[in-house]
C-alpha positions in Angstrom: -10.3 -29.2 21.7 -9.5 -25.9 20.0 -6.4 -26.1 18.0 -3.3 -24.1 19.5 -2.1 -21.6 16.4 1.3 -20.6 15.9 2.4 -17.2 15.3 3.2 -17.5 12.0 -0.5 -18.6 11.7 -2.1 -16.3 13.2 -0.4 -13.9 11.2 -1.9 -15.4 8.3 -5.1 -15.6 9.6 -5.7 -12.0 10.0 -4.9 -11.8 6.7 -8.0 -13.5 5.2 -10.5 -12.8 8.5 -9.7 -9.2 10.1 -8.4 -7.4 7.3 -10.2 -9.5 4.6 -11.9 -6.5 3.3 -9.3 -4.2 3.6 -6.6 -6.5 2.0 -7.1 -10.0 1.1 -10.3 -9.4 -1.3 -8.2 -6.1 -2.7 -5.4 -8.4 -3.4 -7.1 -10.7 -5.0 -9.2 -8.3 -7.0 -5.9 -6.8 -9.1 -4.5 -10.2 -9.5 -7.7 -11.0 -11.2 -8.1 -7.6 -12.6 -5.2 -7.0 -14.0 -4.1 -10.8 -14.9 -1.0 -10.3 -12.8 -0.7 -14.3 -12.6 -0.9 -16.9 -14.9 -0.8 -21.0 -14.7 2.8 -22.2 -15.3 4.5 -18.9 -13.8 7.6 -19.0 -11.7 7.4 -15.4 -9.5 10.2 -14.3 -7.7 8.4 -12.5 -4.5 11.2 -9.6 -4.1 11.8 -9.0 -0.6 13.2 -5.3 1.2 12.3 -6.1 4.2 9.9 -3.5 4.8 5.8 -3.9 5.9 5.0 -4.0 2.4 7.2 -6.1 0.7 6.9 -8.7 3.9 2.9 -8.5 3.9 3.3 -9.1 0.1 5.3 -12.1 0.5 2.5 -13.8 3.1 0.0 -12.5 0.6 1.5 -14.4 -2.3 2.1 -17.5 -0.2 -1.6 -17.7 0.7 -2.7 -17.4 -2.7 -0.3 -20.2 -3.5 -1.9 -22.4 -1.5 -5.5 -21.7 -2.5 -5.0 -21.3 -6.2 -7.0 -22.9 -8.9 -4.1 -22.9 -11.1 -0.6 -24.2 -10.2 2.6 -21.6 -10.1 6.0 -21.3 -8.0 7.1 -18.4 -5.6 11.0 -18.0 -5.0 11.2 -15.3 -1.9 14.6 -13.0 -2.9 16.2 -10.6 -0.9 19.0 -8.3 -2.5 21.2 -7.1 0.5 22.4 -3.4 -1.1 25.0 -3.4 1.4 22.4 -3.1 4.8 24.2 -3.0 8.6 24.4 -6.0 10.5 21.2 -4.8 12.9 19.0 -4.6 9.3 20.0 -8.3 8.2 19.2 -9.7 11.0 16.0 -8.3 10.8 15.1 -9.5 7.6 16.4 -12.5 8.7 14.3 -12.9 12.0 11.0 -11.4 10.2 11.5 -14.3 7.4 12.0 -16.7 10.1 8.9 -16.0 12.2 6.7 -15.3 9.3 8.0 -19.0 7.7 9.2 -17.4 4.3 12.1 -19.1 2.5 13.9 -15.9 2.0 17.1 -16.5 -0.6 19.5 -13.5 0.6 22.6 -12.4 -2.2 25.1 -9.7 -2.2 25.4 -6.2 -3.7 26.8 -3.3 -3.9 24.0 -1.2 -4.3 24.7 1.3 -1.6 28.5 1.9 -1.8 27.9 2.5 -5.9 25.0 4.6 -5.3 26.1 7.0 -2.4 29.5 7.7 -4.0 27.3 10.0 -6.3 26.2 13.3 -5.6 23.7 13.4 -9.0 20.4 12.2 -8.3 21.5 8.9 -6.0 17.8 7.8 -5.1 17.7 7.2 -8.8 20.6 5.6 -9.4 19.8 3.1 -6.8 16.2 2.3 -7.9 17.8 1.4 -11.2 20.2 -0.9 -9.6 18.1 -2.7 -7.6 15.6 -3.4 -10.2 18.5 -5.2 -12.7 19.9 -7.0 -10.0 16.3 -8.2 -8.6 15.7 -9.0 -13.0 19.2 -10.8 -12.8 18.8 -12.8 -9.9 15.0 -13.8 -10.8 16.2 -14.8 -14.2 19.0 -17.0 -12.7 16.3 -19.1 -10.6 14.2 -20.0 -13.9 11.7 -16.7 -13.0 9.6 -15.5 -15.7 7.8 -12.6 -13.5 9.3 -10.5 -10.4 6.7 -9.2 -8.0 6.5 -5.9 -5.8 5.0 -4.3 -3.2 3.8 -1.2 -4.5 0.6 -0.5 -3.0 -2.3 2.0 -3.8 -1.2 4.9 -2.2 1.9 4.2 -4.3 0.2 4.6 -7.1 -1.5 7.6 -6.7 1.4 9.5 -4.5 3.6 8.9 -7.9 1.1 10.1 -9.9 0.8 13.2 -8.1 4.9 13.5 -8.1 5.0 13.4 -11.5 2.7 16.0 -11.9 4.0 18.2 -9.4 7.5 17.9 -9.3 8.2 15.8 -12.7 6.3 18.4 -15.1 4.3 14.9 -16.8 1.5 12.9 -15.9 3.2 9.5 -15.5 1.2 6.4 -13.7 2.7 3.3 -11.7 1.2 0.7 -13.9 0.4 -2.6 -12.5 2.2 -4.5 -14.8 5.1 -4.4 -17.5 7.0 -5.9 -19.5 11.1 -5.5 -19.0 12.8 -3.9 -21.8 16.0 -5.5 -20.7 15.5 -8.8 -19.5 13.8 -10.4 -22.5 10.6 -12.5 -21.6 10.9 -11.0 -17.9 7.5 -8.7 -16.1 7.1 -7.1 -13.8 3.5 -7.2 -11.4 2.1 -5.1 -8.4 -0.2 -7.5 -6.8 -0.9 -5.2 -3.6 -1.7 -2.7 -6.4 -5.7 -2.3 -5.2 -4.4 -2.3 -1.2 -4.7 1.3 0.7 -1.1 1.9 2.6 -3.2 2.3 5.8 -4.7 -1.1 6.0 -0.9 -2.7 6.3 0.0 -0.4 8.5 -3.1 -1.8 10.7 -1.8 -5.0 9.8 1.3 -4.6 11.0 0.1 -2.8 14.5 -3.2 -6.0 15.1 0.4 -8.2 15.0 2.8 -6.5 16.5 5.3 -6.3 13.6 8.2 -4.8 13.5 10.2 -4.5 9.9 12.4 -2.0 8.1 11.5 1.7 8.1 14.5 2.3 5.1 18.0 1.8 5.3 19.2 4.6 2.8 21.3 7.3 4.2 19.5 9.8 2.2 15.9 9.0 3.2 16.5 8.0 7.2 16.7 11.6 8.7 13.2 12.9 9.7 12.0 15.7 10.8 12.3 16.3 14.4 9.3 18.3 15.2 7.6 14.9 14.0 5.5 16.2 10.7 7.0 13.1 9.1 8.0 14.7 6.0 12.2 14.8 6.2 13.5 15.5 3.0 11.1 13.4 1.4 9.0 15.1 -1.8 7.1 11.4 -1.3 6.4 12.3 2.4 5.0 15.6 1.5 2.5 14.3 -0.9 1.4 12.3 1.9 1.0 14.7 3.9 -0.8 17.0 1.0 -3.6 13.8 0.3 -3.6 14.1 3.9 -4.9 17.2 4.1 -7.2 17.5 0.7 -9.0 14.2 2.4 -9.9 16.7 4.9 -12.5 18.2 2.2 -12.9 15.4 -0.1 -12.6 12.2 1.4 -13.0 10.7 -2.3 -9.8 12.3 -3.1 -7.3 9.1 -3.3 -10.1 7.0 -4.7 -10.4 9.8 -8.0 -6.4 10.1 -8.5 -6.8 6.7 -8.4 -9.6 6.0 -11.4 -8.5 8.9 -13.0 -5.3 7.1 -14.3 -7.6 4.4 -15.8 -9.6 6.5 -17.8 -7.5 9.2 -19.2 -8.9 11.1 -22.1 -5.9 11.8 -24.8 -8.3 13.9 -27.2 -7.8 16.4 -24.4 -3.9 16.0 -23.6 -2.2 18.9 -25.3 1.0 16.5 -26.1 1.7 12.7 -24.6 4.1 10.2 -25.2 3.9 6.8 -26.3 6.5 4.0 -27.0 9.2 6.8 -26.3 8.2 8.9 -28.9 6.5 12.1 -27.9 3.5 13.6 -30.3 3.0 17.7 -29.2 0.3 19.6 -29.8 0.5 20.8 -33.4 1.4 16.9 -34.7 -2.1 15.7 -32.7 -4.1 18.2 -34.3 -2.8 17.5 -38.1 -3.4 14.2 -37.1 -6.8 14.8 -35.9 -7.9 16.6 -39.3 -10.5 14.9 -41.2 -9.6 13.2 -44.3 -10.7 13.9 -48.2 
């Protein structure tokens, strides 16, 4: 007799069987890649409750269960200040995907919209020492986040663009402010695209974003808003359209930069221009 699966598991299967290729082995390959995760760690899984940060927390719970090396997972959710109809979804997602979710209190929002400098900011700060904060209270040693690959290489191309510096996500680091604390990007290797499949195959529904500065869109429907993010998008969109390799070379170009060519870079905040490099450079007698 074929056994009856629950939602929740079938969830998870699709995981590891119809989007193997397209997620589970990516997954798994940063982890390993990158040595996101280590015997002994304690990683709290931090939760928005958006498709990302929800596919990450299944992701991490699977690899739980079939690790060769023993580590704990605490599931954290910082409410920023979210409406009633957004914490219940969080709520009802956690519940039907069977993730332990441990909700606190901020006031994340009501600081962050009272400004009128560069609020989106503000807020990302924020979040991150509260999410540090909270992990460090449980006996964490590592938060985790679900930036994704087109993340990476939509930031890379903001920075360039709009940032005047060419400035990766990486896929780890180490906190400069929570001492012994890191940070890790397991989905780091996993295409946007394939969770959004995901997310479709099972009938998902999570959090678009709560923020009152990102949640008015366009209304002739390009999907770009006020977003610069959206607008890269829709710019590696359009160069796929001529080089469908496009998002896999922004990609590997940020793992083999070549600083003998940079004109001026910094490192460990100290910046080195053009005419130090060269002196630098100058063969010795």
């Amino acid at each position: 007799m074929e056994r009856v699966l629950t939602e929740c598991q079938k969830i998870e299967r699709s995981i590891t069987k119809k989007y193997r290729k397209e997620i589970w082995n990516p997954f798994v390959q940063a982890v390993k890649n990158y040595k996101l995760i280590e015997e002994g760690d304690k990683i709290a899984v931090c939760i928005s409750g958006g498709k990302d940060s929800m596919l990450l927390a299944k992701l991490m719970q699977q690899l739980r269960r079939h690790s060769d090396f023993p580590f704990e997972l605490e599931f954290i959710v910082m409410d920023p200040g979210y409406n009633e109809k957004n914490r219940k979804k969080i709520e009802d997602n956690a519940k039907l995907l069977e993730i332990p979710i441990k909700i606190f209190e901020t006031d994340v929002f009501y600081v962050a919209n009272k400004t009128e400098q560069n609020p989106c900011y503000l807020c990302a700060r924020m979040r991150r020492g509260h999410l540090y904060a909270k992990a460090k209270e449980l006996g964490c040693n590592k938060i985790a986040l679900g930036h994704h690959f087109s993340d990476v290489i939509e930031t890379t191309l903001l920075g360039i663009l709009y940032g005047a510096q060419i400035q990766a996500m990486p896929p780890k680091l180490r906190s400069t402010n929570f001492e012994g604390m890191e940070l890790i990007r397991p989905m780091y290797c996993i295409h946007e695209d394939a969770v959004i499949a995901w997310r479709r195959y099972n009938s998902l529904e999570f959090l678009q974003c709560a923020c009152r500065m990102t949640e008015k869109m366009s209304e002739d429907g390009d999907g770009t808003g006020e977003s610069k993010r959206q607008e890269i998008k829709l710019l590696i969109k359009e160069l796929k359209k001529t080089n469908p390799n496009v998002e896999k070379n922004i990609f590997n170009s940020i793992h083999s930069v070549c600083l003998d060519t940079m004109v001026g870079y910094k490192t460990h905040g100290e910046e080195i221009d053009f005419n130090q490099k060269y002196e630098m450079s100058a063969p010795k007698e």
